[in-house]
C-alpha positions as CSV (number, residue, x, y, z in Angstrom):
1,X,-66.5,-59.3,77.3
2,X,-63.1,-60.3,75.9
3,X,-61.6,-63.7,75.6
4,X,-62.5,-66.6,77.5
5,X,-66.1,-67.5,77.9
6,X,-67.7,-66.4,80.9
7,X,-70.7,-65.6,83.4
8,X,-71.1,-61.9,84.5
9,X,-71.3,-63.1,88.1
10,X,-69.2,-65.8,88.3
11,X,-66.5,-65.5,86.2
12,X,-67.4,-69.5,85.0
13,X,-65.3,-69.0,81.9
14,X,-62.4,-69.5,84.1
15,X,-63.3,-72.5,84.7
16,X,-63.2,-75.8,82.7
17,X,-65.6,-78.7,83.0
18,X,-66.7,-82.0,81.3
19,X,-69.7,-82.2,79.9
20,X,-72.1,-85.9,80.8
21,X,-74.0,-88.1,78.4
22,X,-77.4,-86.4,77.6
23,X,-80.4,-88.4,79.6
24,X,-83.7,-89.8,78.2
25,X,-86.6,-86.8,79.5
26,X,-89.3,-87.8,81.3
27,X,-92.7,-86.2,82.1
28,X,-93.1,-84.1,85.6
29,X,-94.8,-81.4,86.2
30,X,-93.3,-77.8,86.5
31,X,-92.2,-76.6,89.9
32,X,-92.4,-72.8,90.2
33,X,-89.7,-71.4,92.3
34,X,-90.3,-69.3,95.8
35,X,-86.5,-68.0,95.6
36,X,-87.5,-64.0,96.1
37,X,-84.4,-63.0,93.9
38,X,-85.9,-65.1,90.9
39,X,-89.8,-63.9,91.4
40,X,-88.2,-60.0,91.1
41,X,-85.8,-61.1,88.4
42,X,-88.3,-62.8,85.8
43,X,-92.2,-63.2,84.9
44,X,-91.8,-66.8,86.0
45,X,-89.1,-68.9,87.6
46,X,-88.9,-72.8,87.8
47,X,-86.7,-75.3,89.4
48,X,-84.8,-77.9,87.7
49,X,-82.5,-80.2,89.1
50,X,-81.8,-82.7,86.3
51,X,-81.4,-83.1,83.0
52,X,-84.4,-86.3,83.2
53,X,-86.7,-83.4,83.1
54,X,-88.5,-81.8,80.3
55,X,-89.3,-78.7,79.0
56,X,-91.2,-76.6,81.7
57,X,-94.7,-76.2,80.7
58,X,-94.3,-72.5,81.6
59,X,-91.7,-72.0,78.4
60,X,-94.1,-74.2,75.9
61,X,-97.0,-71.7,76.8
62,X,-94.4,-68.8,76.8
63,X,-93.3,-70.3,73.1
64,X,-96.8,-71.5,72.2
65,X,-97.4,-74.4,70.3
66,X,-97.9,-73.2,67.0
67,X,-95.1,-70.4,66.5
68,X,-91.9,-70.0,68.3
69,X,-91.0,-66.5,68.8
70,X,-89.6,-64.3,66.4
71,X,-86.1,-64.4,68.7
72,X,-86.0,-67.2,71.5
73,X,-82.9,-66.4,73.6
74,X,-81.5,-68.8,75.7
75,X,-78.6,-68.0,78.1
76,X,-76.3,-70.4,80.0
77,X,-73.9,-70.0,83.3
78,X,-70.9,-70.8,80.4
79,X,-69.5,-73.6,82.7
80,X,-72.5,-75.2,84.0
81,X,-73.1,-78.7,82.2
82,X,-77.0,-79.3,83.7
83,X,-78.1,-75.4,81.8
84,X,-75.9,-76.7,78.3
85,X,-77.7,-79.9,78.7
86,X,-81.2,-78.3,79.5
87,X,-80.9,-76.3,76.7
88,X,-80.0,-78.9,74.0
89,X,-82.7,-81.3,74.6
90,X,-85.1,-78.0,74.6
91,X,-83.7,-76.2,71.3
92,X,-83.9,-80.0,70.0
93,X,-87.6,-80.2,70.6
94,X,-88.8,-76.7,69.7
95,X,-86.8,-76.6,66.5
96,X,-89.0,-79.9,65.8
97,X,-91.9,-78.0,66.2
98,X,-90.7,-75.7,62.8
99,X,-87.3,-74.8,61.6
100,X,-85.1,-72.0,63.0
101,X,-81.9,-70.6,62.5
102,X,-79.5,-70.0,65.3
103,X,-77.2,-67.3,66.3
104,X,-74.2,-68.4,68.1
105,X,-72.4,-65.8,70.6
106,X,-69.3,-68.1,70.2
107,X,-69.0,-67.9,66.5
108,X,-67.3,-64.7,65.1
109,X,-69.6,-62.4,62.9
110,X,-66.8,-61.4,60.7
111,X,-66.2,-64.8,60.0
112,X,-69.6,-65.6,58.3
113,X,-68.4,-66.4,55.3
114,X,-65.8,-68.8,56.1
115,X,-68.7,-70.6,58.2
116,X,-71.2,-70.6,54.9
117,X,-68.1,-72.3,53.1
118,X,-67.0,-74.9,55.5
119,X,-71.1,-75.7,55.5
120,X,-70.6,-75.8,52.2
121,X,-67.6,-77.5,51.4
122,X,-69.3,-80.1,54.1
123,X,-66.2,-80.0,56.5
124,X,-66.6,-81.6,60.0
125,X,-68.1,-80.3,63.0
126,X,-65.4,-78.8,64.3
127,X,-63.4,-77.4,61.5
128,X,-66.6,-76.0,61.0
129,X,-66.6,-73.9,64.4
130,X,-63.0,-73.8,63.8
131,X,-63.6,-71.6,60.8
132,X,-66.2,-69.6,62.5
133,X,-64.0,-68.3,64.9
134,X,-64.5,-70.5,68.1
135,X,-61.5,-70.6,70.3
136,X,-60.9,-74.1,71.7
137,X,-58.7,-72.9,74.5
138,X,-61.8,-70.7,76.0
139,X,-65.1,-72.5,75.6
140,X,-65.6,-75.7,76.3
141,X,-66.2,-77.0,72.8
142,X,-67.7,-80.4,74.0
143,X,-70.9,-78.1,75.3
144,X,-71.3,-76.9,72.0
145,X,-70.5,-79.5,69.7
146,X,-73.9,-80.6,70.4
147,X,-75.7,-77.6,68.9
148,X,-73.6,-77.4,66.0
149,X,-74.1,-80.7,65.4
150,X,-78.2,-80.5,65.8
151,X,-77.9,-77.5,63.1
152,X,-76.2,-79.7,60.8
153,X,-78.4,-82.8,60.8
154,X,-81.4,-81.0,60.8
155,X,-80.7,-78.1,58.3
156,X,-81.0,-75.4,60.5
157,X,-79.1,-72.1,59.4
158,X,-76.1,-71.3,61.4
159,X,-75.1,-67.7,62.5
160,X,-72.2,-66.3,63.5
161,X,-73.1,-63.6,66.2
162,X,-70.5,-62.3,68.8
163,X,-67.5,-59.2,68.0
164,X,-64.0,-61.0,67.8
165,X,-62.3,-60.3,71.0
166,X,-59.6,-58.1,68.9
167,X,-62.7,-56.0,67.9
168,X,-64.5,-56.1,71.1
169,X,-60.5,-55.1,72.6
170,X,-60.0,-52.2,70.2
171,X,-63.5,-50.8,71.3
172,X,-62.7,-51.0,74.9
173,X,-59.6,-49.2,74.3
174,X,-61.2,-46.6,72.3
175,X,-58.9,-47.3,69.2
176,X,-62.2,-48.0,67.2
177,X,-65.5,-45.6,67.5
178,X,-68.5,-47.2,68.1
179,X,-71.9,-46.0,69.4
180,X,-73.6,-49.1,70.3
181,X,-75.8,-47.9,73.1
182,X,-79.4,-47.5,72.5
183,X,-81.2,-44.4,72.1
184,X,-83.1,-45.2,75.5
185,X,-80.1,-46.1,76.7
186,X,-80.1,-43.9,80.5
187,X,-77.1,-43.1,83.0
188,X,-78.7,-45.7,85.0
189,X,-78.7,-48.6,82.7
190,X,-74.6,-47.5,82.6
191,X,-74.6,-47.2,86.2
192,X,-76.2,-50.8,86.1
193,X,-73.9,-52.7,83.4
194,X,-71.2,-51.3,85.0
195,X,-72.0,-52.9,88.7
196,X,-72.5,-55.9,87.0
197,X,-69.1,-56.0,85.0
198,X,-67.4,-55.3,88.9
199,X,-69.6,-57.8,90.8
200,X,-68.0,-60.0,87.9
201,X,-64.9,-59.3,88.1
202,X,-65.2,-59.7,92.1
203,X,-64.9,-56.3,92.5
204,X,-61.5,-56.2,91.9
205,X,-61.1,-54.0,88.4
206,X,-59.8,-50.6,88.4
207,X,-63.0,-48.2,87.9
208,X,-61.2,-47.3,84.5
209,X,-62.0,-50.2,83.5
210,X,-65.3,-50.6,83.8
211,X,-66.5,-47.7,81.1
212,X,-64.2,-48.9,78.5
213,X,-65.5,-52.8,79.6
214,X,-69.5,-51.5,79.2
215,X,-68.5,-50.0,75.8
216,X,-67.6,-53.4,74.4
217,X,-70.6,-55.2,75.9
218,X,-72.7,-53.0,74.5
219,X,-70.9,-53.5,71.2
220,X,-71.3,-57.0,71.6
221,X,-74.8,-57.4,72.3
222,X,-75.6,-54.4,69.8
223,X,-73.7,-57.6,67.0
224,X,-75.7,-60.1,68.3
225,X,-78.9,-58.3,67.3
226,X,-78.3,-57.0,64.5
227,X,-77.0,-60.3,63.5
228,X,-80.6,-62.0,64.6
229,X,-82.6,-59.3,62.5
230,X,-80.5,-60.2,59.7
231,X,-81.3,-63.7,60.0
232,X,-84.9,-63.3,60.7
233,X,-85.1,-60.9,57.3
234,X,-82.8,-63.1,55.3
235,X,-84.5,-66.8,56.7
236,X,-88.2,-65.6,57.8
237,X,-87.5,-68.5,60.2
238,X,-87.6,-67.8,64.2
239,X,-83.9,-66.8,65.3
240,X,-82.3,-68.8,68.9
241,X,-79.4,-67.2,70.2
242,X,-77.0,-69.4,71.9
243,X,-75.1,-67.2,74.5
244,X,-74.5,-66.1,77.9
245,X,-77.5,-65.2,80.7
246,X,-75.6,-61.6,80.7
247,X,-76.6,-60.9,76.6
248,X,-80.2,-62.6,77.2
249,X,-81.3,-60.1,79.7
250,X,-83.9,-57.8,78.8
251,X,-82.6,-54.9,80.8
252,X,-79.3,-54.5,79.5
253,X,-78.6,-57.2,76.6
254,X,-79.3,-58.1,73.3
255,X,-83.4,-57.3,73.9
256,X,-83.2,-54.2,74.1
257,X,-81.2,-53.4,70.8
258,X,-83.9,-55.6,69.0
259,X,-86.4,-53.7,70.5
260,X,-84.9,-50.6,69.2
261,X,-85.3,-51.7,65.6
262,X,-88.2,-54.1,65.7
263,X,-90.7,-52.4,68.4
264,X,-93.2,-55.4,67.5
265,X,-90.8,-58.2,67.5
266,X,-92.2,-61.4,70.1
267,X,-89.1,-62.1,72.5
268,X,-88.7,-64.6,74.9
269,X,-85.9,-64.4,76.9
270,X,-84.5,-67.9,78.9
271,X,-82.3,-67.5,81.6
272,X,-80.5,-70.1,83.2
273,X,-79.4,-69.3,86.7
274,X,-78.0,-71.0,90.0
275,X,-80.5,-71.3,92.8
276,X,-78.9,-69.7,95.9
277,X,-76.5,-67.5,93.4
278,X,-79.6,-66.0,91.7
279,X,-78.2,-62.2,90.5
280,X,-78.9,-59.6,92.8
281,X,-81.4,-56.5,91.8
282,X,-79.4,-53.7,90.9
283,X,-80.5,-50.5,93.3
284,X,-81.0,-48.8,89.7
285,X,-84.2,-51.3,88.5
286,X,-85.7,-50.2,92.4
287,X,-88.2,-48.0,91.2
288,X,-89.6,-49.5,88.5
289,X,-90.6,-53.2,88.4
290,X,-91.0,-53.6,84.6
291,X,-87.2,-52.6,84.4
292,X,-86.2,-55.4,86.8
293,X,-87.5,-58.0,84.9
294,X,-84.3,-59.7,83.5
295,X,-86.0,-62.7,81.8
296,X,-89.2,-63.9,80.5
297,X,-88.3,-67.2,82.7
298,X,-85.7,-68.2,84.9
299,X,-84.8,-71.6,85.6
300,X,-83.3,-72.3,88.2
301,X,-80.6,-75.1,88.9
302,X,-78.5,-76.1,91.7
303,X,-75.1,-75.0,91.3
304,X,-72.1,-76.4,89.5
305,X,-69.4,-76.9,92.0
306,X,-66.1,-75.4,91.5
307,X,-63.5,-73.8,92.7
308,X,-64.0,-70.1,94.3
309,X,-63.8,-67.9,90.9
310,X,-62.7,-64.8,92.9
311,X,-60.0,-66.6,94.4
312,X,-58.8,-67.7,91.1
313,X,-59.1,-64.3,89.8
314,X,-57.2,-62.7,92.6
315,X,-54.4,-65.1,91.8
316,X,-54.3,-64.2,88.2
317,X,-54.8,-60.7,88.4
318,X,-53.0,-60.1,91.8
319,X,-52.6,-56.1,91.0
320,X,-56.3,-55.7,89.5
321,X,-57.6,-53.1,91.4
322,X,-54.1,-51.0,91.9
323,X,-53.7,-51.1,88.3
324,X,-55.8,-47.9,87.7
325,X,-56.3,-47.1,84.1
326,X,-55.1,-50.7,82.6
327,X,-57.7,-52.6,80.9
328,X,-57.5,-56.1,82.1
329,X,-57.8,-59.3,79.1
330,X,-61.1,-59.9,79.6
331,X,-62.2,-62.8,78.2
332,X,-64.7,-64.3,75.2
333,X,-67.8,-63.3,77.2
334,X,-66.4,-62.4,79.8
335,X,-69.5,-59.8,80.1
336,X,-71.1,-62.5,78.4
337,X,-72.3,-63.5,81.4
């Protein structure tokens, strides 16, 4: 949850990557997944290996033809080019079906205004994001270029979703209040945002940390969705959030604070995961299935090779977990997941 991009289990936004050349789709049929971790983890799960495939039939009847959801969230591994590419050639054909706007976790919310009047003032695609608040040294702008891009040429409203990472910072270090939780909100779901901050961090944060580190997640993901309401009341048009599989979730992420205001809002939630480092069942969703579903589909990829992120963490942060009571610099969705 701080400043560079990335995943809640693997630490991708360490990590930088070059994006390939989109591919033409082509028609094959859906291949539901057997991976146990994905059948406990969303309502349906389908493999995908390359970009020449289309859009699972499984998310078409989860959008349905004639109305995409109120909010379609689609989350990413931040690093992984096959889910950025997946997800392009999909937002580009369901925003076909009727306009949208889009919510962008990379894109400051503060900085709204500045994005309205680069739109306006017609600058380029990247002084655009530039004004919105996207850091170029932490995500890999040529992943998102894309989206911004398809926004522009086909009208789509842009929002600007995420807390700046010197707000998200001053929440974590309690120099701001902020009671972002939802009322539901139980000591398990803590409990459970908490393991996944550590499992992200390779288990090597102080366990001061991770409190302070929950607080700004939940600050985040409470932006995101009140950013999307905004949009859907402002727009009436279906709202896509662009942002991490860790905000996406419906256990812990953005959902749930949407839920909170909208009970009757239609959300689909999209995660994009690695097959074989599918995220593990917290021991706090045991007892009740409809809590451990994470996503309305999971699609599953083969993973994105790199080097070990927990080795590159321990090199960076050698004194992590002996630093007790110092908040590391985490990084723009860095609980983004």
């Amino acid at each position: 949850m701080s400043q560079k991009p990335r995943s809640l289990v693997l630490l991708s936004c360490l990590l930088l990557v070059q994006a390939c050349a989109l591919q033409p789709i082509k028609s094959v049929p859906d291949r539901l997944s057997d991976e146990p971790a994905a059948a406990g983890a969303a309502r349906i799960s389908v493999r995908v290996d390359s970009a020449a495939e289309p859009m699972p039939t499984a998310l078409r009847s989860l959008v349905g033809d004639d109305r995409i959801p109120d909010f379609l969230l689609l989350g990413e591994v931040h690093d992984h080019p096959l889910h950025h590419r997946l997800r392009l050639d999909w937002l580009t054909k369901l925003s076909a079906l009727q306009p949208v706007a889009i919510a962008m976790e990379q894109f400051d919310h503060e900085r709204q205004s500045d994005l309205d009047a680069a739109r306006k003032r017609g600058d380029s695609v990247r002084d655009l994001a530039g004004a919105a608040g996207f850091r170029f040294n932490g995500w890999d702008w040529t992943f998102y270029e894309p989206v911004v891009r398809l926004a522009l040429e086909r009208g789509n409203l842009l929002f600007a979703a995420n807390l700046s990472v010197e707000q998200a910072r001053a929440i974590a270090r309690g120099s701001v209040t902020d009671e972002s939780a939802p009322t539901d909100w139980s000591a398990a779901d803590q409990s459970a945002m908490e393991g996944e901050i550590d499992r992200g961090h390779c288990g090597m944060l102080p366990a001061a940390a991770l409190g302070p580190m929950a607080r700004a997640q939940l600050a985040r993901d409470a932006t995101m969705a009140t950013v999307m309401l905004r949009a859907r009341r402002e727009s009436g048009l279906p709202v896509v959030l662009i942002a991490g599989n860790g905000h996406v979730r419906r256990d812990l992420g953005v959902p749930r604070h949407l839920l909170a205001q909208m009970p009757a809002a239609r959300i689909i939630s999209v995660g994009f995961l690695e097959r074989g480092q599918v995220e593990p069942i917290a021991q706090a969703d045991a007892g009740s299935p409809e809590a451990a579903i994470r996503y309305d589909l999971a699609v599953l990829t083969p993973p994105h090779q790199r080097p070990d992120p927990c080795e590159m963490f321990r090199q960076s942060h050698p004194r992590s977990k002996t630093s007790a009571g110092v908040l590391p610099n985490a990084a723009p969705g860095a609980e983004s997941k």
